[in-house]
C-alpha positions as CSV (number, residue, x, y, z in Angstrom):
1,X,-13.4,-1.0,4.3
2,X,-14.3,-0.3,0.4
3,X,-11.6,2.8,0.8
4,X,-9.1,0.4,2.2
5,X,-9.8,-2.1,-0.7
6,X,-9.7,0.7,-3.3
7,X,-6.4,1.8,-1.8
8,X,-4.8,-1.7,-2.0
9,X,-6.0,-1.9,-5.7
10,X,-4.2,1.3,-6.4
11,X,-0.9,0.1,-4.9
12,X,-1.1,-3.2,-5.9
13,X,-1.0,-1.4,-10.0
14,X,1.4,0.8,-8.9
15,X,3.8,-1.5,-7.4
16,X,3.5,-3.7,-10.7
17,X,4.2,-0.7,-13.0
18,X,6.9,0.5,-10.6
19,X,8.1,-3.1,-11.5
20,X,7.5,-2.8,-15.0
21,X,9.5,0.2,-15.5
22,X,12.4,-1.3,-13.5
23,X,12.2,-4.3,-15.7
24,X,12.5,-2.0,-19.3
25,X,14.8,0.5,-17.8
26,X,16.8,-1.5,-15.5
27,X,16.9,1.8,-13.5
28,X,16.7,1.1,-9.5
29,X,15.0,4.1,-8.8
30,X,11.5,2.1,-9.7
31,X,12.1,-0.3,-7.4
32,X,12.5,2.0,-4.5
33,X,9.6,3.9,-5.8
34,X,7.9,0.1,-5.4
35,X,9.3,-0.4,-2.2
36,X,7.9,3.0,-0.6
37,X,4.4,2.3,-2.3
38,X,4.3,-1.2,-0.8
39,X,5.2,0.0,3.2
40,X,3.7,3.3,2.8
41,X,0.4,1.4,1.6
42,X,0.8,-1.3,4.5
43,X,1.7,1.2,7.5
44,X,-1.9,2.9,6.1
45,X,-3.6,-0.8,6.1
46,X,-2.1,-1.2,9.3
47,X,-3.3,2.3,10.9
48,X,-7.1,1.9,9.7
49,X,-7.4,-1.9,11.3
50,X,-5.9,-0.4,14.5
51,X,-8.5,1.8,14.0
52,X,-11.3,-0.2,13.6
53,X,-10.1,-1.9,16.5
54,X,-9.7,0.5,18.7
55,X,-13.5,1.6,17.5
56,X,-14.5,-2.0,18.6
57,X,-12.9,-2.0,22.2
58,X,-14.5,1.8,23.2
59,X,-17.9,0.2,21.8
60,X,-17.4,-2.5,24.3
């Protein structure tokens, strides 16, 4: 769970800097940078509970 939380924490700057940069450069290329961070961070949120999970059904 920590890893999971630092991860979050990582894209959660990332996203807002992505956002930054779009906002100063008006360039869209930082908000599809933004966009990737945000499901690439959520599909790895979402694989890890599945995870855990799946570790609590076998322990069952």
């Amino acid at each position: 769970m920590l890893l999971l939380r630092f991860v979050a924490i990582l894209a959660v700057f990332a996203i807002g800097a992505s956002i930054l940069a779009w906002v100063v450069t008006r360039d869209v290329r930082y908000l599809q940078v933004a966009w990737r961070i945000g499901k690439g961070s959520l599909i790895l949120a979402l694989a890890v509970m599945t995870l855990f999970a799946a570790e609590r059904l076998i322990v069952l």
